[in-house]
N, C-alpha and C positions, 0 to 999 in steps of 0.2 A: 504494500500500500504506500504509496506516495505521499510525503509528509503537507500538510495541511500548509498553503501560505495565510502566510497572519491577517487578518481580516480587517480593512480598511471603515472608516466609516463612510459610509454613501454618501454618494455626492450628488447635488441636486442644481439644475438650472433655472428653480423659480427664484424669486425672490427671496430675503428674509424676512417673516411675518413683520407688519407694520405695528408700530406701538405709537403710544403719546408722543413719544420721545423721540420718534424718529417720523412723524407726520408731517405732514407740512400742507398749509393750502395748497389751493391752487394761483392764489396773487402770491406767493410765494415764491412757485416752482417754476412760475411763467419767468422765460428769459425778457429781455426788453428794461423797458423802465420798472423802475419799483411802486409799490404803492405810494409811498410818501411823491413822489415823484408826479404819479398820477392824480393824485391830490389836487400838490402845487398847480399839474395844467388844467385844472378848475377851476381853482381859485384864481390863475389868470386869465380864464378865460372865458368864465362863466361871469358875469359884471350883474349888479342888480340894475333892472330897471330904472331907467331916471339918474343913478348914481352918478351921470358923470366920468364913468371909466374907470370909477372904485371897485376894487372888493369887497366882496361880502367878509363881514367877517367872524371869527368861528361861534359866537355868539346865535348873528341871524342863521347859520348852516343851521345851529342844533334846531333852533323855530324853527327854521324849514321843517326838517324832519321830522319833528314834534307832529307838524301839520299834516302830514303824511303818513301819521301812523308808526314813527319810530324812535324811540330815546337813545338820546345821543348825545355826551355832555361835550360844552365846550373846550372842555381841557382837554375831551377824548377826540375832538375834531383835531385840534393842535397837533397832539401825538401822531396820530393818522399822517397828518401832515410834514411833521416832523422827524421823526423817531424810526428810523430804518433797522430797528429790532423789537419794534412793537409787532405784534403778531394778530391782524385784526379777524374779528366773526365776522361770520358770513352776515351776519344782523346788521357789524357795523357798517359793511361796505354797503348792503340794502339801505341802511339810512344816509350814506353820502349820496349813493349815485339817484336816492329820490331826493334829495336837500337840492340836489343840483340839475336833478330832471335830465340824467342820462342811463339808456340801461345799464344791471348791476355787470354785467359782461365789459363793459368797459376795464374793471377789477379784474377782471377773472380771462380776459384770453387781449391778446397783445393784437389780433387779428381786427379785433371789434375794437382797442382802443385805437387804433390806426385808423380806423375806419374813421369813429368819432372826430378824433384830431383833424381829419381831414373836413369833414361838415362843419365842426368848429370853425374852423380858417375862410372856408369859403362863405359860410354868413358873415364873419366880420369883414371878407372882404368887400359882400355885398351893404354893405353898412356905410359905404362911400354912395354919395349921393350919386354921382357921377357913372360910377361901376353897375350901381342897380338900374342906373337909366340905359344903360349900354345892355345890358343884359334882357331889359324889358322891349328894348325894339328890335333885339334880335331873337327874344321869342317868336316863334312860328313862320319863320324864316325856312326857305329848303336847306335841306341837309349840305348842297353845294354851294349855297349864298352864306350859312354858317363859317363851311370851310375856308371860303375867301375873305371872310370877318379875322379868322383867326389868322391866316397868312400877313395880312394886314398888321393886325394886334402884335405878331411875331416882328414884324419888317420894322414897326412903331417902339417897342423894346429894342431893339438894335439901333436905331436912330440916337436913342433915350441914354445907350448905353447901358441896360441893365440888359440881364443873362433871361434864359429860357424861362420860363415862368413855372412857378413850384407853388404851391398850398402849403408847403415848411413856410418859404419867405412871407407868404399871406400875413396879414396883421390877425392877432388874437384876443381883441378887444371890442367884444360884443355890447359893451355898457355904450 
């Protein structure tokens, strides 16, 4: 008989079980910006009505929320904001992104705050009197009287000196 080789412990290619301790959201695990992060482009870029170009600040956020069905103290608005080892509930991110009237995805997948960021940018920069009147007589326009608008709007930035047009460089000042 053939002497026995010593017997290994099994080796497995799941995961290892998740615990408290090693969980993590999912505004967490998401690569891209951080929460806090995401926060701050709220707070610049979500403006209260009438303000002037101000911020809300973390006060009115928690009313917001309050009025929406969520508690949410202003110190804890701060932290959110601030605090890059604060670890927030899914509750709290529910109570920023109604405080600020964006869905709570915006938190949770970097797809949908890209998204966001980008409709952001483009209302404020419809926010120019000028831009939204350009925009409003080029509604319903054909698809190739559009395209000669924008070859234009291209040839006009080149004149202007500034570079191809982005929704980054857009302004973020909805107030």
């Amino acid at each position: 008989m053939a002497p026995r080789s010593p017997r290994r412990a099994p080796t497995s290619t799941t995961s290892p079980p998740t615990t408290a301790s090693t969980r993590k959201s999912a505004a967490q695990r998401a690569p891209g910006m951080s929460v806090p992060e995401k926060v701050e482009r709220l707070f610049a870029t979500v403006k209260p009505a009438g303000g002037l170009g101000r911020e809300y600040t973390h006060p009115e956020i928690a009313e917001r929320a309050a009025a929406a069905g969520y508690a949410i103290s202003p110190s804890y608005v701060w932290q959110l904001r601030h605090n890059p080892e604060k670890r927030p509930t899914m509750r709290s991110l529910e109570a920023l992104a109604a405080a600020f009237e964006v869905p709570v995805a915006y938190f949770l997948d970097d797809d949908a705050a890209t998204a966001l960021r980008d409709d952001l940018a483009l209302l404020a920069a419809l926010r120019d009197p000028a831009v939204r009147d350009l925009a409003i007589r080029a509604y319903g326009l054909s698809a190739e009287t559009v395209a000669a608008l924008a070859t234009f709007a291209d040839r006009a930035r080149e004149w202007e000196g500034l570079g191809p047009p982005s929704l980054t460089d857009a302004p973020t000042d909805l107030g």
